[in-house]
Each structure stands twice: as structure tokens, then as C-alpha cells.
PADRENLO-734226 format. One record per residue (C-alpha): x negated, y, z negated. Coordinates in steps of 0.5 Angstrom, whole numbers, padded with zeros to 4 digits, always signed. Each point is the difference from the previous one (the first is absolute). Layout:
! residues N
XYZ;...
! end
This chain:
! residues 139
-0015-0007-0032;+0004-0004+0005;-0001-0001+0007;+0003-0003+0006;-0003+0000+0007;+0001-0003+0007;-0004+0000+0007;+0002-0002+0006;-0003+0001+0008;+0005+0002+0005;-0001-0001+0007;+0002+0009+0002;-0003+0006-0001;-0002+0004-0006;+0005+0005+0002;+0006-0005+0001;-0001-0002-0007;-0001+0007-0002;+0006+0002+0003;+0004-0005-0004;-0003+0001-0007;+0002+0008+0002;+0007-0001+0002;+0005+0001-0006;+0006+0000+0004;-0001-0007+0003;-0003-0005-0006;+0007-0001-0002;+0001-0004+0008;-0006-0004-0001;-0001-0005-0006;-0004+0004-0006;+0004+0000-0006;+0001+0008+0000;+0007+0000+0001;+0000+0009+0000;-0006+0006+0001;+0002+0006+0000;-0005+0006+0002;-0005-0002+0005;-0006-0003+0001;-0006+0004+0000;-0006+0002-0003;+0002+0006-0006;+0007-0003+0000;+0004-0003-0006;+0004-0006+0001;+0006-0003-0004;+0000-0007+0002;+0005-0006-0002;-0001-0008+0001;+0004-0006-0001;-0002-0001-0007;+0001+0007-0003;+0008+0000+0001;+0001+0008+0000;-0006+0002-0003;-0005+0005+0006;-0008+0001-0003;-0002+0006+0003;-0007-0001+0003;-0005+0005+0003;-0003-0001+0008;-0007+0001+0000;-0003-0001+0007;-0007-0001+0004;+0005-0001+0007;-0001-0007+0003;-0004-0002-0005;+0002+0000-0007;+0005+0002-0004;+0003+0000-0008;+0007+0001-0003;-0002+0002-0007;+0006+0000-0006;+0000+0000-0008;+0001+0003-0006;-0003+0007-0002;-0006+0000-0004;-0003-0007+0003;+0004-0004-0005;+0002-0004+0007;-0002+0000+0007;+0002-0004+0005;-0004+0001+0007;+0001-0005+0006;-0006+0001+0007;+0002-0001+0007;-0008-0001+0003;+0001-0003+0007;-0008+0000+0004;-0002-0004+0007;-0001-0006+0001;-0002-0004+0006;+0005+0005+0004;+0005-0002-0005;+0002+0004-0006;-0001-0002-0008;+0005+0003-0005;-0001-0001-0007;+0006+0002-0006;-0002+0000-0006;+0004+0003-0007;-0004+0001-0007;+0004+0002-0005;-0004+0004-0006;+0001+0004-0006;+0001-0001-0008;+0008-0002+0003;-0002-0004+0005;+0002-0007-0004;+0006+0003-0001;+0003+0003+0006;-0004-0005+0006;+0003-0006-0004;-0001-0006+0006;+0005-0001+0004;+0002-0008+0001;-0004-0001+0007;-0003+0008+0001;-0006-0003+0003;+0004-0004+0005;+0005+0006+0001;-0006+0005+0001;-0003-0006+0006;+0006+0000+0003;+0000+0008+0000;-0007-0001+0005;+0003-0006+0003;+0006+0004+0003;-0004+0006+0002;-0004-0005+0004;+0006-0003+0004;+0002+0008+0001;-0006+0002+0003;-0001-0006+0005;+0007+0000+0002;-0002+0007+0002;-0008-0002+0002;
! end
């Protein structure tokens, strides 16, 4: 198993943070390392995403919400042999807005197919980070 995670307050409400983490067309404006998502961001839907660091490849990803207060985006391999699941939790905190992203790689493959990428965890901090200057640039 493999895990990365990243947490940060940001000084903007919870439904500014979530309108950011929900918006497909407009991660590739701001620094998140998705440079394409094709679908739409909602709870039931499949996502393909592309990052910086996966060249050409897209990962299909399933959307599981609780609107406002968390949310998954699950892929993998048939018959658990890899699942790659990363949680969006966002929660208030003295009028300000707690975000936590964390990413748990598992399965028989996941030694194989989550290879650590030289600084993951410091991509995966900067991701948080970025949503962070969005959501107070917007308040």
C-alpha cells in the first residue's frame, strides 16, 4: 500500500473550495498538474484525467460525492488487483475551510503499477497548495 497526503486551511468558504475541486474545465488554468479532464465532475460520473507526469496516458476515474463535504475519484484494475482511490474532505474550522487530499494506492499490482514518482509527495502538496491560492484569490 502507498499513501500520499496533503492538508492545508484556506482562509474561503467550503463551497468556494468545493466549486474549484468540481470544476473540470478550469483545472488546467490554475497550477494542479491535470493538464486535460474529460467528463464532468459530479457525483456518478466517470472522469478521464491527464497530468503532467502521465504524458498522453488518461486514468478513468469514478466521482463519488457527499456535496460539500467529501468526495472520491476511484480507479483500477478489475478483480482488486489495483485500486488507486484519492478523497477530497474539506470541514470548517474557525470560519475558514479545512481541505485534506489523500491518495491510497492497493492491490496485489499496487507495487507495480503505483511506482513512486520522484517527489509525488511534493507534487501532491503543491496540488493543495494551488487549490488554496484559487479558493483566497476568489474568498
Amino acid at each position: 500500500m502507498h499513501i500520499l497526503e496533503a492538508a492545508t486551511l484556506i482562509n474561503a468558504r467550503t463551497s468556494t473550495v468545493w466549486e474549484i475541486l468540481t470544476d473540470a474545465g478550469n483545472y488546467t488554468v490554475w497550477e494542479s498538474g491535470i493538464t486535460d479532464i474529460d467528463g464532468e465532475v459530479r457525483n456518478g460520473s466517470t472522469i478521464r484525467v491527464r497530468t503532467t507526469s502521465s504524458g498522453e496516458r488518461r486514468y478513468r476515474l469514478r466521482v463519488e460525492q457527499i456535496p460539500g463535504e467529501v468526495m472520491t475519484w476511484t480507479g483500477g484494475l478489475p478483480l482488486g488487483l489495483y485500486k488507486n482511490v484519492r478523497t477530497f474532505t474539506l470541514s470548517t474550522e474557525a470560519a475558514m475551510t479545512h481541505l485534506r487530499v489523500t491518495e491510497e494506492h492497493t492491490g496485489p499490482l499496487a507495487g507495480l503499477l503505483a511506482k513512486p514518482v520522484p517527489n509525488a509527495q511534493q507534487s501532491f502538496t503543491k496540488y493543495v497548495q494551488a487549490v488554496k491560492a484559487r479558493a483566497e484569490l476568489f474568498g
